[in-house]
Every structure is written in structure tokens, then in C-alpha cells.
N, CA, C and O of each residue as an XYZ file, in Angstrom:
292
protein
N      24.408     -8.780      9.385
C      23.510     -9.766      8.844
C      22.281     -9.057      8.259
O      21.842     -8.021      8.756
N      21.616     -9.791      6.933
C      20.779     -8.776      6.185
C      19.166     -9.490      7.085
O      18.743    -10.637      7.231
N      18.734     -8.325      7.454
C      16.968     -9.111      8.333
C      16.076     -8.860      6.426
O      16.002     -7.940      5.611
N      15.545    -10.397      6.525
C      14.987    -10.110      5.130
C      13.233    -10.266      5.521
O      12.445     -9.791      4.703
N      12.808    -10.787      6.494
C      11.712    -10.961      7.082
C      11.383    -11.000      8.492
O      12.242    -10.553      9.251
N      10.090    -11.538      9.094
C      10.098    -11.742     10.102
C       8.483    -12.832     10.355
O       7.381    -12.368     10.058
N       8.609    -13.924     10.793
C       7.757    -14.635     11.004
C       6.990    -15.337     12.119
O       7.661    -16.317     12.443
N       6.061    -15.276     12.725
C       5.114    -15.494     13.582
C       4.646    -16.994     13.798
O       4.123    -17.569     12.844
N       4.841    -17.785     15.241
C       4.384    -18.924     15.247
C       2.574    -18.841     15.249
O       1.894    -18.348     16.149
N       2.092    -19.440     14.036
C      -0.107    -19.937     14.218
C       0.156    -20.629     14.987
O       1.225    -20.945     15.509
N      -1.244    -21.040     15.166
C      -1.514    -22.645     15.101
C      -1.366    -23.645     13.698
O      -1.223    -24.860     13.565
N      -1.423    -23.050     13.192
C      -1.447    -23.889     11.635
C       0.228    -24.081     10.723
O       0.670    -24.682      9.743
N       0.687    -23.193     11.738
C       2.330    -22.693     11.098
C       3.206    -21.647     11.512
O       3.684    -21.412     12.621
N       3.339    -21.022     10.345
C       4.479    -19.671     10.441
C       3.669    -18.331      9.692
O       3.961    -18.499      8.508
N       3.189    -17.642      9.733
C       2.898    -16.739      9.009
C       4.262    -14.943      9.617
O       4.741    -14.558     10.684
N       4.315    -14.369      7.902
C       5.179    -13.312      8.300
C       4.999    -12.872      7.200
O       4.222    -13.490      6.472
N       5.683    -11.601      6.676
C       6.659    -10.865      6.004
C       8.074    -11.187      5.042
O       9.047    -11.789      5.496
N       8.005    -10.772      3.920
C       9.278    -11.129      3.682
C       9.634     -9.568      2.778
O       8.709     -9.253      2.029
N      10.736     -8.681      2.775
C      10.829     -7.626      2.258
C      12.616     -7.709      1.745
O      13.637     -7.999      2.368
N      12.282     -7.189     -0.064
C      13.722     -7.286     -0.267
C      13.419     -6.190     -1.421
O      12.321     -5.689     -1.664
N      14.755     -5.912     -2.131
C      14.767     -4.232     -3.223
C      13.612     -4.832     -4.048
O      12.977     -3.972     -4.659
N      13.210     -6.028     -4.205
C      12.190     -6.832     -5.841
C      11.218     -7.106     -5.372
O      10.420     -7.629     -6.150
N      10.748     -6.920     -3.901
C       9.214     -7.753     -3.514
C       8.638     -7.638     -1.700
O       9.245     -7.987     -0.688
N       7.319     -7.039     -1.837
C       7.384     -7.604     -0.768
C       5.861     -8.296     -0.371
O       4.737     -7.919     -0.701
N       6.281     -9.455      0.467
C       5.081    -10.431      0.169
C       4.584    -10.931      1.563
O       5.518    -11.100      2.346
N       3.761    -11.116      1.900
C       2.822    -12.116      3.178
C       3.300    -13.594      2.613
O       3.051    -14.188      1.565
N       4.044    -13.900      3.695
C       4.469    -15.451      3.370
C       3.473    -16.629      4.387
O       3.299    -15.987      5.423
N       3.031    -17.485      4.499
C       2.619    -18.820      5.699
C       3.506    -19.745      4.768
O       3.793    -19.877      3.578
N       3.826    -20.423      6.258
C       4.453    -22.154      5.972
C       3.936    -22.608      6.690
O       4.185    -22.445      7.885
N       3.009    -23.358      6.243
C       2.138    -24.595      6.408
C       2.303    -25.929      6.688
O       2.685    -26.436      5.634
N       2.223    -26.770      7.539
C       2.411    -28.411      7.195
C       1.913    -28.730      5.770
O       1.449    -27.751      5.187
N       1.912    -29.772      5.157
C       1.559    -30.395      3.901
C       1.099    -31.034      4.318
O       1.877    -31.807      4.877
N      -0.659    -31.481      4.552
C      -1.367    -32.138      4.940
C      -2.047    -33.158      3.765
O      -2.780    -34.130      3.952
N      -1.613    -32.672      2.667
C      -2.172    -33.312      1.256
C      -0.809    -34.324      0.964
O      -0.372    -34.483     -0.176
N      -0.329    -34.849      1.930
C       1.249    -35.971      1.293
C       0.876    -36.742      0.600
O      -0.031    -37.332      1.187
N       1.049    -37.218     -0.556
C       1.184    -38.118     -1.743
C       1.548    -39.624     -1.772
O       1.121    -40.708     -2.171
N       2.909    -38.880     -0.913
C       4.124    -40.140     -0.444
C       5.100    -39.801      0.792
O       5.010    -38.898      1.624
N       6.028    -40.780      0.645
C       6.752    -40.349      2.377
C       7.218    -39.499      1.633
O       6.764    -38.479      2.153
N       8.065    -39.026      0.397
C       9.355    -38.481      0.173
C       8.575    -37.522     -0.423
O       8.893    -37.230     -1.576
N       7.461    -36.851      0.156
C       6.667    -35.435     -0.323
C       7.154    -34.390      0.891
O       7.356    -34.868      2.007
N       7.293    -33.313      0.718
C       7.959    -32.056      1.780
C       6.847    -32.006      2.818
O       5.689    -31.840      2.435
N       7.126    -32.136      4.075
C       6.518    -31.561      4.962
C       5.857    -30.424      5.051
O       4.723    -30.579      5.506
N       6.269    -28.853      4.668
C       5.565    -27.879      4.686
C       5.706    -27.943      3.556
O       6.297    -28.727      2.813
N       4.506    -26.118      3.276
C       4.252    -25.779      2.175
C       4.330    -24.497      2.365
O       3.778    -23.915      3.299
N       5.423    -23.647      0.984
C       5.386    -22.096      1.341
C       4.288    -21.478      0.561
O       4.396    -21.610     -0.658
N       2.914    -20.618      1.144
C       1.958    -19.928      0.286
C       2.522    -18.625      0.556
O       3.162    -18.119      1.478
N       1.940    -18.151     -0.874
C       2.180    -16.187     -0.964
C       0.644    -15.818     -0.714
O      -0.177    -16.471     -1.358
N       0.248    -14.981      0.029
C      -1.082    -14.618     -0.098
C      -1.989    -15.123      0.959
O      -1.847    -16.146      1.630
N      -3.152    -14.057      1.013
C      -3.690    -14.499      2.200
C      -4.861    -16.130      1.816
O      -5.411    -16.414      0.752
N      -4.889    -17.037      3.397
C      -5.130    -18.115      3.212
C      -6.056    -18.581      1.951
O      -5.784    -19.527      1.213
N      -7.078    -17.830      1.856
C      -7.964    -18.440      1.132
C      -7.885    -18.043     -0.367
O      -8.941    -18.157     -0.990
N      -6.878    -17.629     -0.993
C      -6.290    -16.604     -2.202
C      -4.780    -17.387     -2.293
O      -4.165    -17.443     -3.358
N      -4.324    -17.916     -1.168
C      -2.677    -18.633     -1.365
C      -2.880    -19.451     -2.472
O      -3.861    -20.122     -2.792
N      -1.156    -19.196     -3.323
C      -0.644    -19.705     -4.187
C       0.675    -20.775     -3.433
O       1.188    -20.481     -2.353
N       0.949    -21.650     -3.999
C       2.165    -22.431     -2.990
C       3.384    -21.756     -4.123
O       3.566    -22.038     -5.307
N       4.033    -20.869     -3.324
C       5.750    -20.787     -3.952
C       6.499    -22.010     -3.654
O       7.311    -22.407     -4.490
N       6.397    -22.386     -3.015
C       7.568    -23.650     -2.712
C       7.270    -24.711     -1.748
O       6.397    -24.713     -0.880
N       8.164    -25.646     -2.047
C       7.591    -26.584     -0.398
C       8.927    -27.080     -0.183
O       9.270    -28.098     -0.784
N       9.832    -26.417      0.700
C      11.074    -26.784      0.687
C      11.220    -27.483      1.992
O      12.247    -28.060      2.348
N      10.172    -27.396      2.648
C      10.316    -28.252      4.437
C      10.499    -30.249      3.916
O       9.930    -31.044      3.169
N      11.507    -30.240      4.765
C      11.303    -31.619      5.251
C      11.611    -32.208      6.483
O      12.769    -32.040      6.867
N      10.950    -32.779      7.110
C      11.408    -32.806      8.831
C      12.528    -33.383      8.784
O      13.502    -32.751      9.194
N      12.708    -34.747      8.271
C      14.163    -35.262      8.245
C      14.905    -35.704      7.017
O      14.240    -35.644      5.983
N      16.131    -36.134      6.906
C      16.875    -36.264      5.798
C      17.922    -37.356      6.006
O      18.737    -37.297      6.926
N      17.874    -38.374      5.106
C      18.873    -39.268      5.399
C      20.435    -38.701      4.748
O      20.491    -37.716      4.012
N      21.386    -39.324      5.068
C      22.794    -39.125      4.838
C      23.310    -39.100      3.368
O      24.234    -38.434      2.902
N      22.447    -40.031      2.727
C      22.626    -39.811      1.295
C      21.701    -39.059      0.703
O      21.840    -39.001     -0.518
N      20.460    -38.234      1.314
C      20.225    -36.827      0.614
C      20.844    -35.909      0.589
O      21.017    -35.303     -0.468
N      21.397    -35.495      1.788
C      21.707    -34.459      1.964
C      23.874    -34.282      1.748
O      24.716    -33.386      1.817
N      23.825    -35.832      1.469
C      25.858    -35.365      1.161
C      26.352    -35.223      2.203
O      27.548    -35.335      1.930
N      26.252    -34.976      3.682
C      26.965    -35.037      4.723
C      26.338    -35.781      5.980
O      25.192    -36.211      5.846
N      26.846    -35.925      6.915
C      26.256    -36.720      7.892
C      25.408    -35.621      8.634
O      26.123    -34.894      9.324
N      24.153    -35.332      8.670
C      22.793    -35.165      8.857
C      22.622    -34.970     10.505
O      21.506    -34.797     10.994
């Protein structure tokens, strides 16, 4: 199995490492405390340290119904 990182429980989240042949970056996943709507992602992935973070992604969602996700959940 390839170890591509390694990540640390905050208080605020996950903060870690992520190292591959193209990059290597300080990752936090964050709750999403700024929600919009229900169907906004729970976390938020930043690159960079807190006060300098950019959001790469926000792929968290705590739950998922049966017709998001195509299988029974």
C-alpha cells in the first residue's frame, strides 16, 4: 500500500502532510463553518498555513443519502 501522507487530530480538525513524485504540501481539514445550505460539504481542505490557507477542496460530507451516492450508504 502506497503511505501518501500522514495526518494529526487539532482541535479544529486534521492537520498533516501530504508527499507524492509532484508535491509536497501542509494539508488541514477543517469543518465548514461558513455553510450556505444543508447540501454545502462539511469540511474544508486548506493548503497552507492557517492564516495564508487557500481551500483545495471541500470534499467532506458527514452523510449521504442513497440516491447520492448510487449504492445503499
Amino acid at each position: 500500500m502506497i503511505h501518501l501522507g500522514t495526518f494529526t487530530h487539532t482541535t479544529n480538525g486534521f492537520f498533516g502532510q501530504i508527499t507524492t513524485f509532484l508535491m509536497a504540501d501542509d494539508l488541514s481539514i477543517v469543518p465548514n463553518e461558513n455553510r450556505t445550505s444543508e447540501n454545502a460539504p462539511d469540511y474544508r481542505v486548506l493548503r497552507g498555513l492557517e492564516d495564508d490557507a487557500a481551500q483545495v477542496a471541500a470534499p467532506g460530507y458527514g452523510r449521504m443519502s442513497a440516491s447520492a451516492c448510487g449504492w445503499p450508504c
